[in-house]
N, C-alpha and C positions, 0 to 999 in steps of 0.2 A: 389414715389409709395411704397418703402419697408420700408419706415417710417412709411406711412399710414396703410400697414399690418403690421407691430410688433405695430402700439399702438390701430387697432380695437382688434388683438391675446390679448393684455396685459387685453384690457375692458373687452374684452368675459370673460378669465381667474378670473378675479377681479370679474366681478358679478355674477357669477356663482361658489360662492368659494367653496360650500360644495362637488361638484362633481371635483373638480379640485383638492381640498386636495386629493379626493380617489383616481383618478386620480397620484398623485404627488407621493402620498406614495405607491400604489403597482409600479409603474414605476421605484421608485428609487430602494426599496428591489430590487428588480427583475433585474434589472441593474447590483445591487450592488454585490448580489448573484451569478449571471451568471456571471462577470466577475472575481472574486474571483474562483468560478470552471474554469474558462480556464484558469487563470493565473496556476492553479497547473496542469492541463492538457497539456500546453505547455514546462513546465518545465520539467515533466516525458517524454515528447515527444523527448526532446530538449537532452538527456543523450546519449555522448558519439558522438551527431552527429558535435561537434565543431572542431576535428580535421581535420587538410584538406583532409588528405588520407584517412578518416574512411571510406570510399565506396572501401578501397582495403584492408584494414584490417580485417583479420580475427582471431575468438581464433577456436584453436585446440585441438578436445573433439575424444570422442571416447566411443563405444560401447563396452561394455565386458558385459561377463558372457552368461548364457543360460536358455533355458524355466523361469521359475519366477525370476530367478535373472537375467536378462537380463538389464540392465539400463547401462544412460548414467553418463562417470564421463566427470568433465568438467577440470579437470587436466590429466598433461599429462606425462611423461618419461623425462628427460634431456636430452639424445641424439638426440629426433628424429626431433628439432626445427635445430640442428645444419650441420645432414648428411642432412635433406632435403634440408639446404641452401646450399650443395657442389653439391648436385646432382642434384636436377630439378631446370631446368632453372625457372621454374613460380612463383619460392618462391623468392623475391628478400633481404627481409631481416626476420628476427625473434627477438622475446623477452620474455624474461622466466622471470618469476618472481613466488616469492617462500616467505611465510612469516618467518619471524625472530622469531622464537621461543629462541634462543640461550642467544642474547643479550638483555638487558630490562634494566637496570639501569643504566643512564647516567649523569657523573657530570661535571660543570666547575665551577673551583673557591668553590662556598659555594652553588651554584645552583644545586640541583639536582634531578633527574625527571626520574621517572619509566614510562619509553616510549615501547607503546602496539600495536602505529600504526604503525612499522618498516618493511619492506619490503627490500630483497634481490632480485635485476634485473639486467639484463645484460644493458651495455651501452648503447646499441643502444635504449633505451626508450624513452632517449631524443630526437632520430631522427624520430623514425618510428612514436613516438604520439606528438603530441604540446605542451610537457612540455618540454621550453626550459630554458636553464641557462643563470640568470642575471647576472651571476659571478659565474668563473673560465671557464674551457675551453668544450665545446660542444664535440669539437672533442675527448677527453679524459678526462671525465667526472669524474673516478675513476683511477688518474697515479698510487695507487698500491691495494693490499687486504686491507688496513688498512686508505681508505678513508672514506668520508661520505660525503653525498648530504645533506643539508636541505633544507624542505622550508621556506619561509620568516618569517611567524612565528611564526617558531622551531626556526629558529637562533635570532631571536627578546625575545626570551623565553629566552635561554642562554646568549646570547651577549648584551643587550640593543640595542644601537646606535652605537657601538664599531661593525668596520670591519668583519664578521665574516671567512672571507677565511684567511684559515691556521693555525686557532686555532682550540686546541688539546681537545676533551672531553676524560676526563676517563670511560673508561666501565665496569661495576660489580666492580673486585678487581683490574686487573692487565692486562687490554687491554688498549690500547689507539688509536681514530681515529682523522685524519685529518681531519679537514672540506676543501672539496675538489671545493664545488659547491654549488649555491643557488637558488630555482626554485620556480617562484609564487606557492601560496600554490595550492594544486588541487583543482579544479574548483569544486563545488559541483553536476554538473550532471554530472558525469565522475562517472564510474565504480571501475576506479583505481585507489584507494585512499593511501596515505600515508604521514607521516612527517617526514621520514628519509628515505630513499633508499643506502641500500648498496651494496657491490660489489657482485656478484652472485660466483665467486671465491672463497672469501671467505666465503661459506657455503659447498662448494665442498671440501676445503680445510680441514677444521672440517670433515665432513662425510667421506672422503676416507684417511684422516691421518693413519698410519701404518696398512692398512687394508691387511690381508694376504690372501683373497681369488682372489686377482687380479680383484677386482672390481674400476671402475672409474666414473667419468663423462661422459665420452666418452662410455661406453659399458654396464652403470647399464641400465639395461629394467625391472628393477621391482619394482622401486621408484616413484610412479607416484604422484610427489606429487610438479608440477611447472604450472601454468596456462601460458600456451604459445598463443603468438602471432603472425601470419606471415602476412606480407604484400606482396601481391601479384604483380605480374606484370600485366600491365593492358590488358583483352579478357584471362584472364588463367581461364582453364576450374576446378572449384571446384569437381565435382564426378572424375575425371579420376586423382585428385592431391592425392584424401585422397586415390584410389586404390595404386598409386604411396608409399604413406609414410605408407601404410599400408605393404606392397612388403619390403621395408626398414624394418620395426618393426622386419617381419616374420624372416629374413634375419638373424637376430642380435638376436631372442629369437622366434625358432620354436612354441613352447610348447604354444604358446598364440592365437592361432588359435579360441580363440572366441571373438576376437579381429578386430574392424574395422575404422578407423577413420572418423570423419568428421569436417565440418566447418562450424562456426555460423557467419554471418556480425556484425561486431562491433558494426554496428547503433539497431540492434535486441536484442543485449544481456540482457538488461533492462525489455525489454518488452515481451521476446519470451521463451519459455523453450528451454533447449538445442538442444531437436530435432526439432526444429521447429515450436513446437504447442505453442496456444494462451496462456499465462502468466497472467502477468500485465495486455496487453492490454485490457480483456475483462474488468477489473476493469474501465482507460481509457476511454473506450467505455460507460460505464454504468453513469459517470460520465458526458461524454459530450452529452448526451443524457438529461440529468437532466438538466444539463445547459442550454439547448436548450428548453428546456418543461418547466421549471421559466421564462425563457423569450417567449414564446410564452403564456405563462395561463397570464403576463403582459401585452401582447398584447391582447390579447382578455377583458384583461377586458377595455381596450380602447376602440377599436372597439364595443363589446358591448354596455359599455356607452353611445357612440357617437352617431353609428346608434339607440339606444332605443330614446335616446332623441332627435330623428331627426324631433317629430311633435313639440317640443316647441320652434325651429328655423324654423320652415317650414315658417311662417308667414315672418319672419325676412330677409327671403332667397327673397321668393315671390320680398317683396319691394326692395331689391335691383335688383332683374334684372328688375323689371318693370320701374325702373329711370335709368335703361342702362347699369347695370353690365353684364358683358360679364362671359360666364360659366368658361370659363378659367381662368379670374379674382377673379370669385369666389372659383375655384380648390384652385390657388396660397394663397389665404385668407384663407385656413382651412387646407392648409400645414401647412404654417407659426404658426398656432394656434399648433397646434402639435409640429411643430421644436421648438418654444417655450416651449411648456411646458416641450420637452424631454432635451430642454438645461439646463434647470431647474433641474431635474429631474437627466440630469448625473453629473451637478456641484457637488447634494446633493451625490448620489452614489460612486463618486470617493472622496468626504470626506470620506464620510461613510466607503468608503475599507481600507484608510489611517488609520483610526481610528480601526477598527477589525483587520488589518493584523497579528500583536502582538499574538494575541488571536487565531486566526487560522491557524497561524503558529506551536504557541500550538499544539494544537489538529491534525493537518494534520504532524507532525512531520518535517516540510518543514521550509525553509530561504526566504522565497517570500518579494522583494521588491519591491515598485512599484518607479522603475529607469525610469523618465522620460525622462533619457539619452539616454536608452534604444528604437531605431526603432520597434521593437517588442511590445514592450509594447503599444505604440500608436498604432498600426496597431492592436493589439488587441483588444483593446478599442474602435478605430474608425470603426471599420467592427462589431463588439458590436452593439454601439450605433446606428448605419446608416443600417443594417442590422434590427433591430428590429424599430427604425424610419417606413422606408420602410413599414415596415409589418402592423404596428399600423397606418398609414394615409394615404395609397390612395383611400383604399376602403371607410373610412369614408368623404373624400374629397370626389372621385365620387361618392357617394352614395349623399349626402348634394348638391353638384351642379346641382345635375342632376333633380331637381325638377322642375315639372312647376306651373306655378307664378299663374293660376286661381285655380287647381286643389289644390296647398300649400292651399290658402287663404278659400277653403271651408274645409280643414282639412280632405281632400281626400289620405292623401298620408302616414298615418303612421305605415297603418294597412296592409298591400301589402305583401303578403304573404311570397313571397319568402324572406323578409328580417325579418320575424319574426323566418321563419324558419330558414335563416344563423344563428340569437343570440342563439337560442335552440341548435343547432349542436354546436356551440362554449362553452356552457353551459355545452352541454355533455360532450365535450373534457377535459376540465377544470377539470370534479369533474369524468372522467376516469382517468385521469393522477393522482390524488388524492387518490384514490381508489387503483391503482398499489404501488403508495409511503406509503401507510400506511402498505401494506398488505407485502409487501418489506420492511419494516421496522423491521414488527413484526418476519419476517422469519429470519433476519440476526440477530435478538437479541438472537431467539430462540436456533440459530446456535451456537452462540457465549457462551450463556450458556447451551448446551449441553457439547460443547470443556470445558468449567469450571467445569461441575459438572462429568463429567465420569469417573466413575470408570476406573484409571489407569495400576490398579493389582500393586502398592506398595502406600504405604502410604509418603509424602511428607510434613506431616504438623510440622511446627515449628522446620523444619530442615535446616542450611542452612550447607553451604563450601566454602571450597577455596582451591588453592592448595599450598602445604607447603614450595617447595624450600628445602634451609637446615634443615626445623624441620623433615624431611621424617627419615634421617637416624635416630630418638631421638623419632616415633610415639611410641612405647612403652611408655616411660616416659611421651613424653605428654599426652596421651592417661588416665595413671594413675592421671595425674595431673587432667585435666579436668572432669575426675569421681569425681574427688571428691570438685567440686567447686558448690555452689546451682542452681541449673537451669540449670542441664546439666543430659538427661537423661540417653542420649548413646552416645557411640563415634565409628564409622567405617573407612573404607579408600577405594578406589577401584581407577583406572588408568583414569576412564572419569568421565564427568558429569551425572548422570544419566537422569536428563533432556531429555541431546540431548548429544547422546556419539560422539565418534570421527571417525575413518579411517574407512575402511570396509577391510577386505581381503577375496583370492581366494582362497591365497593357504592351500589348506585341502584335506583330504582326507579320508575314510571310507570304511569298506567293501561294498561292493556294487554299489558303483560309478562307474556310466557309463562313457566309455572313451570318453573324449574331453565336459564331463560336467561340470559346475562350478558351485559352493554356495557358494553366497560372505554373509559373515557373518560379526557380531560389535562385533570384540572380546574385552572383558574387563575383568584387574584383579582385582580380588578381593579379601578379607581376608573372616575368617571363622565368621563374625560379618555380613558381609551386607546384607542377607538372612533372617534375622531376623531383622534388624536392620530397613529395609526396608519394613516388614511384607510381604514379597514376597512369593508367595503357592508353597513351594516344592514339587512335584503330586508323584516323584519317586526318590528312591534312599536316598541320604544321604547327607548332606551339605559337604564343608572344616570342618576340625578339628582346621588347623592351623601344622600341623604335614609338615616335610621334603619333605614325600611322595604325597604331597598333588599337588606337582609341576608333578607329572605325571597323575594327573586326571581334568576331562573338567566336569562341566552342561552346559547345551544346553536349550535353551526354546524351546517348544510347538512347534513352526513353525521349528526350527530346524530340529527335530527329522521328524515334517511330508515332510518336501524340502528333507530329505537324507532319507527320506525312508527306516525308520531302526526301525524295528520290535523288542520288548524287550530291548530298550538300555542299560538298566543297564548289566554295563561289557562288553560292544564292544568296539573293539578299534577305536578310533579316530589321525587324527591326524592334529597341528594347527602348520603352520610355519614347523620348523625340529624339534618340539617335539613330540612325537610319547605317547599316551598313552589310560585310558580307559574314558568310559563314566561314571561317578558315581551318577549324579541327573540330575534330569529334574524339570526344573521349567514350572509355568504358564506363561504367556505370558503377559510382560506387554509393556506400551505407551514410547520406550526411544526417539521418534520424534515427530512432527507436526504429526495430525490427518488428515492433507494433504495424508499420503501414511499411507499404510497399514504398519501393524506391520512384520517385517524381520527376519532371521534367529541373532540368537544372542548364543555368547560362552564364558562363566566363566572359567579361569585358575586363577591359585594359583602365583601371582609371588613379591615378596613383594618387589623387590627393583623396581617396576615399578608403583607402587598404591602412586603417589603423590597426590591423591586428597582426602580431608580430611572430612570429615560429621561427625556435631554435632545436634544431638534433644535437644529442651531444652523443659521445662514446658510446654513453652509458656507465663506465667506470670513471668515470672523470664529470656526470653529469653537476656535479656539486662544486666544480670549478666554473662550468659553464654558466649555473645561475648567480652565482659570486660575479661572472664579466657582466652578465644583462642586470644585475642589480646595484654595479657601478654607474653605466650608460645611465639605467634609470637617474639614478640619482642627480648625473648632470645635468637634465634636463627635464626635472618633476620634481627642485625640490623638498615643498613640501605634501606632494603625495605618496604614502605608504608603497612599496612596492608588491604588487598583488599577483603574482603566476599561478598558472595549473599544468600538472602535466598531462596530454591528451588521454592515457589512458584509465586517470582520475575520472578524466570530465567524462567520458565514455560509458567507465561504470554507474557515475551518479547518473543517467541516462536509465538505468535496471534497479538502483535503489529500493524501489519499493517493493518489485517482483525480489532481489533479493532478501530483502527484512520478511518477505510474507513463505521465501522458504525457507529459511532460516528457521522462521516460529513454526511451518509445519512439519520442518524436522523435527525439531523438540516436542513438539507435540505431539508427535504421532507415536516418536519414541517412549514417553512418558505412558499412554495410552495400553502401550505393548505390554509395557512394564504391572501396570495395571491389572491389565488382563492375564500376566504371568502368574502372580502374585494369586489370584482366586485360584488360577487352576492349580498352583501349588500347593495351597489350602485344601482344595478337593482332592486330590492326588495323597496327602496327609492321610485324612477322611477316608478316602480306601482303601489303603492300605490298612488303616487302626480297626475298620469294620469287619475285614476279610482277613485277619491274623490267623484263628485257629484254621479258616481256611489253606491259609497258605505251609501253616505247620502241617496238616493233614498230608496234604501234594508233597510237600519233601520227605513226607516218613513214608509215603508210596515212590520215591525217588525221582519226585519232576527236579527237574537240574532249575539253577540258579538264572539261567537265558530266559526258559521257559515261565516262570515265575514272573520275569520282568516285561514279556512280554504278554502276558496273561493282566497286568496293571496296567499297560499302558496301549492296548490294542484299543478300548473301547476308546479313547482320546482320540487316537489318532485318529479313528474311522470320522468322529464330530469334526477336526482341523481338516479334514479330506473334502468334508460338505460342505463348510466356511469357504473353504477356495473354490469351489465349483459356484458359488453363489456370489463368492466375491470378486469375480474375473469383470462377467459384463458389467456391473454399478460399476466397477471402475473406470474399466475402458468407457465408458458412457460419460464417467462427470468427468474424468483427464482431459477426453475431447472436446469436450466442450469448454475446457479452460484453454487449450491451444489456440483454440478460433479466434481468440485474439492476438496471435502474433501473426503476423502476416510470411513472417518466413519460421518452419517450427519443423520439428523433428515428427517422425513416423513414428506411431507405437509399435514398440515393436512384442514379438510375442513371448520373447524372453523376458519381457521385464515381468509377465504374471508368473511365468513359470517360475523366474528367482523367489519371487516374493512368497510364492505359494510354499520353497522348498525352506527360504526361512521364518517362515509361521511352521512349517512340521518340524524347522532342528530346534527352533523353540521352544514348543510344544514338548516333544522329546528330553528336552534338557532340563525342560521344569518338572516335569514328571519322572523323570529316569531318579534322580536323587530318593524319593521317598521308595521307589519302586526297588531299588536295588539294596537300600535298607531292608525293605521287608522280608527279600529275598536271602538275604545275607543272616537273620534271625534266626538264632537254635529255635528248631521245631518242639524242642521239651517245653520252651517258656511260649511259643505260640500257642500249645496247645492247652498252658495254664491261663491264657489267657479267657477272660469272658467277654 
């Protein structure tokens, strides 16, 4: 019997090729498409939930500061990972980890590698998360300060095939560590990345070395700079733990009383912001939602297909129940016909992923393989494919069975209202979802080139930097040098990136300050160049000179001056850290973050032995002579470290990366979608044309003109594409706004962008149905009317 269903499926399919190819091809995109979106959905889902305790793992953040500086950092103290594991019982273990700024050049033998991803952690990493060691000892991971962890392959890097526990890398000039331990590399959905981990000791050891204010590991509260982890014991209550480690803080450093902790689930970190609001996810969400709407506009154009063409089987259907086909016989017969063609259909789609993954990997910045070793992956694929199966054939199965055999055979049964009206509701769905994807297209580009073209308030063009290392103590001399090489405009220095600067701090203070307030500001030094150098609007006051004195005066930006609430600045005193001095400029306000968050308090001191970061302008036309001068200088005084620049408005973009990659893929996507949904209505547009032939013969032998005729096919389309856009305006305008509210500076919807989108869903429309309509029209009426 299931012989005899796959080779009536295989005939059907055969002679009916032109609707089977349309058929064949929107099934597989769509397929193809949809499972390429979950495969990246899964894998963003899938971070961080692999280790086995990650349901008891939590990182430890905390709230500080007041009124507008109120936010969360998501690092935290050194101490408070350690008294909270002696004192509450509910913390059973902790992990501090802290990045490696210190050490960065590592050699063995003639191998040598300026390594970026190095991570300082306490021991217990290996226990509390699933990075466990293939080699050396678990229990004691680091036997002193002067070990090293790598992964497989870092030590594959350095060592070949040659054993790597116990051999010795030299570090910078005159450090040397043992290789202690060897840990698969980190899994790529994992949070916590690295290719060395060293002892957390020694980072402690460096920082509190001959320190004469009696500060330690043990009692610094004011270094908040280790992303800590504590593993819980299992029913511990999370709000009454952070009250607890909060109690502890106050304990050890009163003065911090705008100060509260809390805890994020390890499996959230990815996807959640630190307080617990929606992140990632809504991207996530918007994504699997597309996924779901490719494979559903796929389905419909099956089901459309099917049911339209259910009177030119009507006949077909008749004869077989009248020689004794049983309905059920006939269900299981136009399953099959379906399971067929979707077998088809995901053979070609799972090539097809095999073959773009490369490519969208590209673009989606992701490592996606499709491991058929992998249980997930099948189970993604098969809930896929049987999932959208499902949806695409039972209604056209009982729809197709359910016919009866005199009513089929007088041609009684194709025109039944209620299933003309399901295609048109499917019709509208189709070119609504099409309508939201263009108009979401057009808004996330819009978005995207707003973030490129706004005005910053400093100028970044044809500038780039890096930071100097040894040539710092020598920026004079390089400085002169690179003036005078071709294609170098200017030369500055300051202590961050101005991109995106570094720390924030609290401690300040001003006349005026209300007690128990905080204004956490981005302090940054700078020389008496970058003001200028930068094209930055001095509004008051007076730049640096460069002068000794210069180290007791501050500028403050715009937001500064209005969070302290300091009337006249010029000449008030301020004070940053324990330097105590006046206010002498104020600048305009410009962009040194993501246009994600507003622009923050920011403060300019004078301190030159801390401005390692170097900025040069060039031409532009000449900029490739200019990095040729700065990668000389390097050389003279950084040996052997690689020479590493960026130009600002590299760094700027990798700043939108992701917002980039995520429209980039809803372009494509949305495109593909379109295309989809073109593709059925072309199929049906076919379809009425081939049903209403002798119709249309008749009309021109009564003299309806060739216009008339086309628009007689294609009025009923448009009037459905008409109702899709009135149904498709608000859902859009509704989820666009609400993907805006995360940029803190964002473009207006405007009301042209629905209007566009609406008029190219109707030339669409239009142009996919004008081809068959204008055939029809174009047909001698003698052979229309031979037609049956």
């Amino acid at each position: 019997m299931l012989r005899n269903y796959l080779k009536t499926a295989w005939r059907s399919l055969v002679n009916n090729r032109f609707y089977s190819l349309i058929n064949m091809t929107g099934l597989t995109a769509g397929l193809a498409v949809g499972i390429l979106i979950l495969l990246w959905v899964q894998d963003e889902l899938s971070f961080d939930r692999f280790h086995h305790q990650a349901t008891s793992i939590y990182r430890l953040e905390n709230w500080a500061g007041t009124g507008n500086s109120r936010q969360i950092w998501t690092s935290t103290v050194a101490p408070i990972a350690e008294l909270g594991k002696q004192e509450l019982p509910d913390i059973k273990d902790g992990v501090r980890i802290s990045h490696n700024g210190t050490y960065t050049l590592f050699r063995y033998k003639d191998k040598t590698f300026n390594e970026e991803h190095t991570q300082f952690a306490d021991p217990s990493l290996f226990s509390v998360f699933d990075f466990a060691l293939t080699q050396g000892n678990p229990a004691k991971p680091f036997p002193d300060n002067h070990s090293v962890v790598l992964t497989e392959s870092t030590a594959k890097r350095y060592f070949g095939d040659e054993n790597p526990l116990g051999k010795v890398l030299i570090v910078d000039k005159n450090n040397a560590f043992k290789v202690s331990g060897i840990t698969p590399d980190f899994p790529k959905n994992s949070s916590i990345q690295a290719d060395m981990i060293l002892p957390l000791p020694l980072l402690f050891e460096g920082m509190y070395h001959n320190r004469t204010d009696g500060r330690n590991q043990a009692n610094d509260f004011s270094n908040f700079n280790y992303s800590t982890y504590l593993l819980l014991q299992p029913g511990a209550s999370t709000s009454s733990l952070t009250d607890k480690l909060r109690t502890i803080h106050l304990r050890n450093k009163p003065d911090d009383t705008d100060l509260t902790y809390l805890l994020q689930p390890l499996p959230d970190m990815h996807l959640y912001r630190a307080d617990g609001s929606e992140g990632g996810i809504e991207t996530i969400r918007m994504f699997s939602i597309i996924a779901l709407l490719i494979l559903a506009i796929a389905c419909i154009n099956y089901v459309n297909l099917s049911t339209a063409r259910s009177l030119l089987r009507s006949k077909e259907i008749s004869m077989r129940k009248i020689v004794g086909a049983a309905r059920s016989q006939l269900f299981v017969q136009f399953l099959t016909e379906t399971a067929l063609l979707f077998s088809l259909a995901a053979v070609l789609a799972i090539g097809l992923i095999y073959g773009l993954l490369p490519f969208y990997n590209q673009i989606s910045g992701k490592q996606l393989a499709l491991d058929f070793s992998d249980y997930r992956i099948w189970q993604l694929i098969g809930l896929t494919i049987l999932g959208t199966l499902a949806a695409s054939s039972l209604y056209p199965a009982l729809l197709l069975s359910s016919f009866e055999p005199l009513r089929a055979l007088k041609g009684k049964v194709s025109s039944r209202l209620n299933e003309a009206s399901f295609r048109k509701i499917l019709v509208v769905v189709q070119f609504a979802v099409s309508v939201i994807l263009i108009a979401g297209t057009f808004i996330i580009n819009n978005q995207l080139q707003y973030i490129r073209s706004k005005e910053l308030g400093y100028d970044k063009t044809h500038v780039f930097g890096f930071f100097m290392r040894d040539m710092s103590q020598h920026y004079d001399v390089v400085k002169a040098q690179l003036l005078n090489q071709p294609g170098v405009d200017a030369v500055t220095r300051a202590s961050s990136n101005i991109v995106s600067l570094g720390g924030q701090t609290g401690d300040n203070e001003w006349d005026g300050k209300e007690k128990g307030e905080t204004m956490f500001m981005w302090p940054v030094a700078i020389d008496k160049d970058f003001i200028p150098f930068f094209k930055i609007n001095l509004l008051q006051g007076a730049n640096f000179t460069g002068a000794v004195a210069d180290s007791l005066h501050f500028i403050l930006n715009e937001t500064a001056v209005k969070t302290a609430r300091i009337k006249d600045p010029i000449g008030k005193r301020f004070r940053l850290w324990n330097h105590t001095g006046t206010i002498v400029g104020v600048v305009n306000d410009f962009h040194f973050a993501s246009m994600r968050q507003k622009i923050e308090p920011a403060i300019f001191y004078y301190a030159p032995e801390q401005m390692q970061a170097i900025y040069v302008k060039t031409t532009g036309n000449d900029a490739r002579l200019a990095v040729a001068a700065a990668q000389r200088s390097w050389k003279q005084y950084n040996t052997n470290y690689p020479f590493d620049y960026t130009f600002l408005n590299d760094s700027f973009n990798n700043l939108y990366k992701s917002e980039q990659q995520s429209g980039m893929l809803f372009n494509i996507f949305s495109t593909i979608a379109i295309l989809i949904s073109c593709l059925g209505l072309f199929g049906l547009a076919t379809y009425t044309a081939q049903v209403r032939t002798r119709e249309i013969g008749v009309r021109k032998v009564l003299g309806a003109s060739t216009s008339g005729i086309i628009q007689l096919l294609a009025k009923d389309f448009i009037k459905l594409v008409l109702i899709a856009i009135v149904i498709a305006v608000p859902v859009a305008w509704y989820t666009m706004n609400r993907w805006l509210q995360d940029f803190a500076y964002r473009i207006d919807i405007q009301w042209w962008v629905f209007a566009l989108s609406g008029l190219l869903a109707l030339a669409i429309a239009l142009l996919t149905v004008s081809y068959q309509s204008i055939r029809a029209a174009l047909m001698n009426p003698v052979n229309s009317l031979r037609s049956e």
